[in-house]
C-alpha positions as CSV (number, residue, x, y, z in Angstrom):
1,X,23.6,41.8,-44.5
2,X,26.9,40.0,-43.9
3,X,27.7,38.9,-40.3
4,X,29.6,40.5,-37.9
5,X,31.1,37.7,-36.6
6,X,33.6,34.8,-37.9
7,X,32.4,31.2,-37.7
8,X,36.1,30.9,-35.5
9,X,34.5,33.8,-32.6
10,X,30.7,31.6,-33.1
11,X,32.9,28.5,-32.0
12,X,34.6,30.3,-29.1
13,X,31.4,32.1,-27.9
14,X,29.9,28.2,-28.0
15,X,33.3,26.9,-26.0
16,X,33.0,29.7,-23.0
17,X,29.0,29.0,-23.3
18,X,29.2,25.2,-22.9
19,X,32.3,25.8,-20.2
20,X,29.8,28.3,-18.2
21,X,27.1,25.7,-18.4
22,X,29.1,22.5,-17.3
23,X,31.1,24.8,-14.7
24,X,27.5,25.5,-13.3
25,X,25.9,22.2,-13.8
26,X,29.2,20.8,-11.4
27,X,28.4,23.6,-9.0
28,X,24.6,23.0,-8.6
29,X,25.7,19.0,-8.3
30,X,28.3,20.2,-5.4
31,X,26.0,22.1,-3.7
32,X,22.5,20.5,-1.9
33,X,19.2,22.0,-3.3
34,X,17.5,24.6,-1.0
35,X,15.2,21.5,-0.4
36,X,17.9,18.7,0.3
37,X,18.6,17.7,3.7
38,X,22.3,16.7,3.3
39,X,25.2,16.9,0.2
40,X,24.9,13.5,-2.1
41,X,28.8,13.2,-1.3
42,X,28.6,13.4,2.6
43,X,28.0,10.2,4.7
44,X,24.9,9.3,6.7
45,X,24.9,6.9,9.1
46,X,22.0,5.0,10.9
47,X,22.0,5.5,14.8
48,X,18.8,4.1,16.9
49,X,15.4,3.1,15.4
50,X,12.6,3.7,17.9
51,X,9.3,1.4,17.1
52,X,5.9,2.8,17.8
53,X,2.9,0.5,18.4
54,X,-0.2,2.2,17.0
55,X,-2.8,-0.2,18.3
56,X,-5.9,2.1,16.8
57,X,-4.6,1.2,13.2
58,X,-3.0,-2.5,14.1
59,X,0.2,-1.6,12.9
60,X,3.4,-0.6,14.1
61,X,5.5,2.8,13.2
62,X,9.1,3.6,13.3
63,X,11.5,6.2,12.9
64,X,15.1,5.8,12.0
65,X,17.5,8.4,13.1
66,X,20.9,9.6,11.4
67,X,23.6,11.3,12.2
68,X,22.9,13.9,9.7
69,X,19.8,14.7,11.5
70,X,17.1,13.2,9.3
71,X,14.9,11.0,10.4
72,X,12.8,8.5,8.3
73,X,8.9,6.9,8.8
74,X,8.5,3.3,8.4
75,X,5.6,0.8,8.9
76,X,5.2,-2.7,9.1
77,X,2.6,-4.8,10.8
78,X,0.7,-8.3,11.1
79,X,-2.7,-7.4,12.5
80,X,-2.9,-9.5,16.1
81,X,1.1,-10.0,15.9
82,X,1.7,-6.7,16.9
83,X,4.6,-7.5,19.7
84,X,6.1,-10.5,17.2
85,X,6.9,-8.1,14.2
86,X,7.5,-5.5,17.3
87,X,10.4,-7.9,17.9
88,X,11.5,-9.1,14.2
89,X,12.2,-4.9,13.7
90,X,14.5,-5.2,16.6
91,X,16.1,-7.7,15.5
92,X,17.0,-5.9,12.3
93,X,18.4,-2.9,14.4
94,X,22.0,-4.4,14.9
95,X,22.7,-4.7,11.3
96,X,21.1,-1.3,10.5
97,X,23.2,0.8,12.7
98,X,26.1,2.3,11.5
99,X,24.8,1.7,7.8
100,X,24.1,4.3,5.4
101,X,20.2,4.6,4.9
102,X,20.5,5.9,0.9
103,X,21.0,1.8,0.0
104,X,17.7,0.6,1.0
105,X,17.7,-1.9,-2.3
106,X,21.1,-3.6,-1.0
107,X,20.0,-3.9,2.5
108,X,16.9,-5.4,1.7
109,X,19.1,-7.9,-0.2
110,X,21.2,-8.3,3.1
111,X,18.2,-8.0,5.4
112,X,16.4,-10.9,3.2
113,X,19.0,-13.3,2.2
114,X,21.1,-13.5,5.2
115,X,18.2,-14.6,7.0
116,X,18.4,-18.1,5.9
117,X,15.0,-18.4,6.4
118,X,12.7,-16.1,4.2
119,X,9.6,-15.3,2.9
120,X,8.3,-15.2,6.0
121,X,5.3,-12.5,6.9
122,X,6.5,-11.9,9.9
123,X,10.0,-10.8,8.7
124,X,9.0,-9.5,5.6
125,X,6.2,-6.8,7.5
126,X,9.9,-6.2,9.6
127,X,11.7,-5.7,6.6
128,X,9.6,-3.2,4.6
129,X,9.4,-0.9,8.0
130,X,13.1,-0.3,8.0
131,X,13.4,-0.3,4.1
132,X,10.2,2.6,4.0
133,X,11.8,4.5,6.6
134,X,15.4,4.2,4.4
135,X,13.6,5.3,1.4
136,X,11.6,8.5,3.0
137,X,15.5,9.1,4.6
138,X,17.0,9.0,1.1
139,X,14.3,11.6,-0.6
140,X,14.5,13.9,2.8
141,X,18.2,14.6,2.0
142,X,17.9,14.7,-1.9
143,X,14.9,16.7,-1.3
144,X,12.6,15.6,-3.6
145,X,9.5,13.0,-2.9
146,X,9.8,9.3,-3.2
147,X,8.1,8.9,-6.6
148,X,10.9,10.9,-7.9
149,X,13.4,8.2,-6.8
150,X,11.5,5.6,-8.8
151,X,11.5,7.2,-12.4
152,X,8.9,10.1,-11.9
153,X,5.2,10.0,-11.9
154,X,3.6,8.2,-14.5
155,X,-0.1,10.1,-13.4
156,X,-1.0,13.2,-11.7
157,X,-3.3,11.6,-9.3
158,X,-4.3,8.4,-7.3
159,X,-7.5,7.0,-7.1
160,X,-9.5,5.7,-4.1
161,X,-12.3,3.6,-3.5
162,X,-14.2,3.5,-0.5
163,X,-16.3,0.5,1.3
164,X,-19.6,0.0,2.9
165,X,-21.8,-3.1,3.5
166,X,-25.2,-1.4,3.0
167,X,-26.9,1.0,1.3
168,X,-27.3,3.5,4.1
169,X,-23.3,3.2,4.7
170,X,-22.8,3.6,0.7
171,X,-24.8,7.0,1.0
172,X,-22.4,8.2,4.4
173,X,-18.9,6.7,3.8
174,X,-19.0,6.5,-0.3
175,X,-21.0,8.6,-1.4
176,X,-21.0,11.8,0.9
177,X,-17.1,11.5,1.2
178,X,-16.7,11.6,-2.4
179,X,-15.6,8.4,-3.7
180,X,-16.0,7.3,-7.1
181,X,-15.7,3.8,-6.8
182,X,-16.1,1.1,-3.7
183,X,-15.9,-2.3,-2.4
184,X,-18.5,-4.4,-0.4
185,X,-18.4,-7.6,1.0
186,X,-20.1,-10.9,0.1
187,X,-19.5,-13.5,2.9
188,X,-21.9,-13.7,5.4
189,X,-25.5,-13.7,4.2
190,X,-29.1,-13.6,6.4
191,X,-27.0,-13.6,9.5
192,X,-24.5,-16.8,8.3
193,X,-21.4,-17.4,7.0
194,X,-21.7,-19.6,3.7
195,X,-21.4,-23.3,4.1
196,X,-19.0,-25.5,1.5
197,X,-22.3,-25.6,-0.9
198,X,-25.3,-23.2,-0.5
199,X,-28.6,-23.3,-1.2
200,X,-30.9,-20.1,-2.7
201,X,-32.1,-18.6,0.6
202,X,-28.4,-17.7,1.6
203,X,-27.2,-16.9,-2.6
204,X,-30.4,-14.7,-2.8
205,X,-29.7,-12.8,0.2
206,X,-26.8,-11.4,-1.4
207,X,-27.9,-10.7,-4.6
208,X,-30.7,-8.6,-2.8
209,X,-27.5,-6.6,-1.0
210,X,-25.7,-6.3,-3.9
211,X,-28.6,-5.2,-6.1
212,X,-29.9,-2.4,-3.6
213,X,-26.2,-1.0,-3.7
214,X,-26.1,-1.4,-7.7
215,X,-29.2,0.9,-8.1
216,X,-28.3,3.6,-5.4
217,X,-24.7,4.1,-6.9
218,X,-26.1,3.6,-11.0
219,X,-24.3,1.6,-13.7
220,X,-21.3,4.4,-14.0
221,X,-19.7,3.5,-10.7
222,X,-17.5,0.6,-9.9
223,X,-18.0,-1.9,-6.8
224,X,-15.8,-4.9,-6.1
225,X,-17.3,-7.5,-4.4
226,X,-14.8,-8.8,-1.2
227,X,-15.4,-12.4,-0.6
228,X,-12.3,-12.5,2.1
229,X,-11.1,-16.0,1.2
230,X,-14.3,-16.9,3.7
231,X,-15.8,-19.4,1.1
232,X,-15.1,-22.9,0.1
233,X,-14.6,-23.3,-3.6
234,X,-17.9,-24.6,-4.3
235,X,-20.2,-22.0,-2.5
236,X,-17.9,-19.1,-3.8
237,X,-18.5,-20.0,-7.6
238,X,-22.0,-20.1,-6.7
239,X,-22.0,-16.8,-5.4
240,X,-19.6,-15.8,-8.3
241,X,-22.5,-16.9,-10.9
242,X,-25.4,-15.3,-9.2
243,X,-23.6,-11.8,-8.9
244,X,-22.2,-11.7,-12.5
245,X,-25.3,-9.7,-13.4
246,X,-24.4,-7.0,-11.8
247,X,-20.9,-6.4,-13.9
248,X,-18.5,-6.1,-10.7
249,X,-15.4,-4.4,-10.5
250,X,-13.5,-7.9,-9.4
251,X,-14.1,-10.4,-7.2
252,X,-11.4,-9.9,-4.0
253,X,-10.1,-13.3,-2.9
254,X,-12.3,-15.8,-3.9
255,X,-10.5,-18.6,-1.9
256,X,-8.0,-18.8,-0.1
257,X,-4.4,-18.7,-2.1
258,X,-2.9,-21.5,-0.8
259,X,-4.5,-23.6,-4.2
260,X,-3.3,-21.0,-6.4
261,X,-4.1,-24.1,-9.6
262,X,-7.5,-24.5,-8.1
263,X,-7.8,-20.6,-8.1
264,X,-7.1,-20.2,-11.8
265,X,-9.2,-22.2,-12.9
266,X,-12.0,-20.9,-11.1
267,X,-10.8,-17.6,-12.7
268,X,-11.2,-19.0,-16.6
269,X,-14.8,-19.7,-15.5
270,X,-15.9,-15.9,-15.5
271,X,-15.6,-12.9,-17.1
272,X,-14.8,-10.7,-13.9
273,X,-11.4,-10.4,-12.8
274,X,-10.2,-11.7,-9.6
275,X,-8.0,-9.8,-7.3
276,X,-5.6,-11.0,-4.4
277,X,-2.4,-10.9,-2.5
278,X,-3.5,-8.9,0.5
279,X,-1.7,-12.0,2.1
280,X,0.9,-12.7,-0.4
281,X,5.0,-11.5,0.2
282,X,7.7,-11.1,-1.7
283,X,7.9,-11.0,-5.7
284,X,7.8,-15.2,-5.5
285,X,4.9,-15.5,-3.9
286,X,3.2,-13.1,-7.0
287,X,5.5,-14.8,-9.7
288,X,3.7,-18.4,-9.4
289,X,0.0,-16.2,-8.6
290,X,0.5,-14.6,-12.1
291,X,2.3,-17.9,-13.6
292,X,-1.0,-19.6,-12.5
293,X,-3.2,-17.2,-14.5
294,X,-5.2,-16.9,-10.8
295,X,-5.9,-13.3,-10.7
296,X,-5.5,-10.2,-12.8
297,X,-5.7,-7.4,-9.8
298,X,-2.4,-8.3,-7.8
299,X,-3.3,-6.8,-4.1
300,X,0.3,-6.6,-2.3
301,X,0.4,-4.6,1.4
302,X,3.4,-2.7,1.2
303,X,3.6,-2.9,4.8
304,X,3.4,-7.0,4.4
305,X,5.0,-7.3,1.3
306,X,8.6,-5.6,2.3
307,X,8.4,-2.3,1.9
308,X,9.0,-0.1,-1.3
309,X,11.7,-2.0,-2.7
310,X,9.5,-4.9,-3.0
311,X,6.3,-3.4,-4.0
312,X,7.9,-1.9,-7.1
313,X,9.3,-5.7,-7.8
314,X,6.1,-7.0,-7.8
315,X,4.4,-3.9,-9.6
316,X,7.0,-4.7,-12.6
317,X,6.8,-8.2,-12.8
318,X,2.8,-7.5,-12.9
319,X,3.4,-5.2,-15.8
320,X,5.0,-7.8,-17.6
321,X,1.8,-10.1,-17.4
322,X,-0.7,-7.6,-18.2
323,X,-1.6,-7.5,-15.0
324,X,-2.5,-4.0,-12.6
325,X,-1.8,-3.2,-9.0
326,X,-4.7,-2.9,-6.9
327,X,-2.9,-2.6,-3.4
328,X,-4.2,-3.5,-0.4
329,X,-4.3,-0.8,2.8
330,X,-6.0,-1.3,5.8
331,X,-3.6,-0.3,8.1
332,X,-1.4,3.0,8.9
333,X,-1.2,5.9,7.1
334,X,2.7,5.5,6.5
335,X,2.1,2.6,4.3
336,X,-0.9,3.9,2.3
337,X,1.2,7.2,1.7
338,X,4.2,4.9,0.6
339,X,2.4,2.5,-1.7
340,X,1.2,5.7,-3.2
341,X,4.4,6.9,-4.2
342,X,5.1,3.6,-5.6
343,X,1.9,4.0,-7.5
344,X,2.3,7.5,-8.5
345,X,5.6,5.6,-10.3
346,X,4.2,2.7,-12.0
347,X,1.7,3.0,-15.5
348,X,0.0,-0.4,-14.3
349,X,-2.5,1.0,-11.7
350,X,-5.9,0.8,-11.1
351,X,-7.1,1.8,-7.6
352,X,-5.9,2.0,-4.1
353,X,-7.9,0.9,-1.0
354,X,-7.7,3.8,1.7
355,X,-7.2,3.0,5.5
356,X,-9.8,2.0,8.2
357,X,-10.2,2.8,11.9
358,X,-11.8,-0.4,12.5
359,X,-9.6,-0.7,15.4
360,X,-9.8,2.0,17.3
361,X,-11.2,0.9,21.2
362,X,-10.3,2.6,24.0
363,X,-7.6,5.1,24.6
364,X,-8.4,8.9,24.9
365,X,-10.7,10.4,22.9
366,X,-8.8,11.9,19.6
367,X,-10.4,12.8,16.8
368,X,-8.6,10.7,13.6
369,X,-9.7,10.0,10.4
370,X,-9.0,7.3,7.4
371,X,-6.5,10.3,6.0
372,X,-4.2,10.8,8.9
373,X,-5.7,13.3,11.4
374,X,-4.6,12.3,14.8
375,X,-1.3,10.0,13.1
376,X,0.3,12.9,10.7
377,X,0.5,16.5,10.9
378,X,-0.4,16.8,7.2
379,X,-3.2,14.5,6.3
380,X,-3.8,13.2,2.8
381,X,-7.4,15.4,1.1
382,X,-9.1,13.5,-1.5
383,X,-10.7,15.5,-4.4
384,X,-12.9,14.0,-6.5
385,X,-12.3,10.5,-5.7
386,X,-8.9,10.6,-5.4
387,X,-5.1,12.0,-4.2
388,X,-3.9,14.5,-6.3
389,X,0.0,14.4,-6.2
390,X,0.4,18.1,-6.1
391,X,0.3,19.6,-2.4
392,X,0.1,15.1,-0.7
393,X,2.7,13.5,-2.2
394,X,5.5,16.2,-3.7
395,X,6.9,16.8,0.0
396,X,10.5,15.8,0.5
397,X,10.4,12.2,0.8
398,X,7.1,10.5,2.1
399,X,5.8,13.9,2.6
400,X,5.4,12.6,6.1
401,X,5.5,13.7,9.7
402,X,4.3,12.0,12.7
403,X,1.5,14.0,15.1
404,X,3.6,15.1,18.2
405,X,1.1,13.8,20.1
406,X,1.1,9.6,18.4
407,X,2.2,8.0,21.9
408,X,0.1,9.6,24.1
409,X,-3.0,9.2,21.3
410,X,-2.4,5.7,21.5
411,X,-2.1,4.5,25.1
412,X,-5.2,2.7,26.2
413,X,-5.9,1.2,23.3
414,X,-5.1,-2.8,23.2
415,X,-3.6,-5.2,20.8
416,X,-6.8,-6.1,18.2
417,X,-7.3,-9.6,17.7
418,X,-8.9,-11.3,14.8
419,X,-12.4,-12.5,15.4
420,X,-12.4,-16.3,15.7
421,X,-15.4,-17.8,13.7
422,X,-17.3,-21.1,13.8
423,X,-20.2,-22.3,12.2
424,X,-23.3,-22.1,14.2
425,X,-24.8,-25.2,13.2
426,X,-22.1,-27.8,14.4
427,X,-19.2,-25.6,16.2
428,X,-16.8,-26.2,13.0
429,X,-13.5,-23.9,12.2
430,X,-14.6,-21.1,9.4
431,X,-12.2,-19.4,7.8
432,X,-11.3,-15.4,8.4
């Protein structure tokens, strides 16, 4: 049967089709989505930032407001410099105002680099407040989560592992809460911290931890041993030989980074990976770490490191040296929930640390949780050992909204201070 049609009508049917679609395609780009917060085409400018101590997490929120309405989440912290990062956010302010927050990766340039002075923690933990809060801004009025912003989602879910220091706190915080993988520490030992060399009765004390925790949790589970950067090179490849056995997960800053050489080649000497950068900033710092060949777990804080724009700069150059993001997040909930967007973006991740309350003293009585109950509206739920992306991260944006009740939650509560710690033989300095 012969068609009913000439090839010329085909080609004018195809005109008016592909006219109907682009004619469409410009209106749906003209108009927002039912989820956006503002047209693509209209300005936004910033107006006041308002900073938010939250002693009970040692961190510090914000939220940036526009005069399109929206306002954005940030964090940024120094645990104990509270009121100095406080004031390097204000400072920031002057330049901010007036700016349009959907350019966080050229005011991060400006933020950085017309500092003259950089690199800093203190004004990098400053920086990547306003730049989170400028990112969350930027998905509210597209309407569609961070993660989308950086290419997509590379995974469906992101995993957690939990952390307990004995085996009756791996049965109630690891265990009964559903994680499948943890952390626990290795630096103090029969009631000590280690010395520069150790002798067996302190290496044998941990080895009997470490095995107790090995055999509750079975060989199909994974446990990273944290050594804090409390050891002295000596005593910590002692302790990194007598734990081997037990096939760890990594061992969490073996030293402390300032001897990044010293570091690597501690790292050639063993099978298990190191991880660290919990006190590393900026994509320098990690360049010469992963140049050194001193760890193969980079740990950045997004809330140290300068926000999202940063974090994915050091999650790329990782990628590049076969390396895998492991971040660090002991603080706020805004951080952890933007480092896993980032990570919901990347393909080079392994696991992310979840938030403690190890702060909390004093105050009213509220009832929070690692998740977000008593800091956001909507906390994060872990299934099976980790945070599915579907119904915690695919909000507009973080995803994120502070509790109405934050301020008031939080007065009471003073600044935590890191525990100073001497030897208790001869009154020496240890390090923390």
């Amino acid at each position: 049967m012969g068609s009913r049609y000439s090839r010329r009508h085909w080609m004018a049917l195809a005109s008016l089709g592909m006219g109907g679609l682009l004619a469409g395609e410009r209106k749906a780009h003209a108009q927002p989505s039912s989820r956006a917060l503002a047209d693509p085409r209209s300005p936004i400018k910033i107006t006041k930032l308002e900073i938010i101590p939250v002693q009970s997490l040692r961190t510090i929120f914000i939220k940036m407001y526009t005069d399109a309405g929206i306002i954005g989440i940030g964090e940024g912290t120094v645990e104990g410099r509270i009121a100095t990062v406080m004031a390097a956010i204000k400072q920031i302010e002057p330049y901010l105002i007036g700016k349009d927050p959907r350019m966080p990766a050229h005011h991060w340039q400006a933020i950085y680099r017309h500092a003259f002075y950089r690199g800093d923690i203190v004004l990098t933990s400053a920086l990547g407040a306003v730049d989170i809060a400028m990112w969350d801004i930027k998905g509210k009025a597209l309407g569609v989560p961070v993660y989308e912003l950086l290419g997509g989602p590379t995974r469906d879910r992101i995993r957690c592992y939990g952390q307990a220091e004995s085996v009756e706190d791996t049965k109630r915080l690891v265990l009964a809460e559903g994680f499948k993988s943890m952390k626990t520490s290795v630096t103090t030992s029969r009631g000590r911290l280690s010395r520069p060399s150790e002798n067996p009765y302190y290496i044998d004390g941990l080895v009997e931890k470490v095995k107790a925790i090995r055999e509750l949790v079975g060989p199909d589970f994974d446990i990273g041993f944290e050594m804090h950067g409390d050891h002295e090179p000596p005593a910590a490849m002692q302790i990194i030989h007598a734990l081997e056995g037990f096939r760890p997960w990594f061992f969490e800053e073996p030293i402390q980074h300032q001897n990044l050489p010293l570091m690597a080649e501690m790292a050639r000497k063993t099978t298990v990976p190191f991880a660290t950068g919990e006190r590393l900033v900026t994509k320098w710092q990690f360049r010469d770490l992963l140049q050194q060949g001193a760890a193969q777990l980079l740990q950045p804080d997004i809330t140290h490191v300068g926000g999202i724009t940063e974090m994915r700069a050091v999650a790329a150059l990782a990628e590049a040296f076969y390396a895998d993001m492991l971040p660090h997040a002991k603080e706020g909930i805004v951080g952890f929930g933007a480092s896993m967007h980032v990570m919901a973006s990347i393909p080079n991740f392994l696991a992310h640390e979840v938030p403690s309350l190890q702060a909390v003293s004093g105050g009213p009585k509220v009832d929070r949780s690692p998740w977000g109950k008593g800091y956001v509206k909507t906390p994060y739920v872990m299934t099976d050992g980790a945070v599915i992306l579907k119904g915690n991260l695919d909000r507009p944006g973080l995803g994120i909204e502070l509790d109405e009740n934050l301020v008031d939650n939080e007065r009471g509560i003073p600044e935590w201070q890191f525990p100073t710690m001497f030897d208790r033989v001869d009154g020496s300095v240890r390090d923390h």
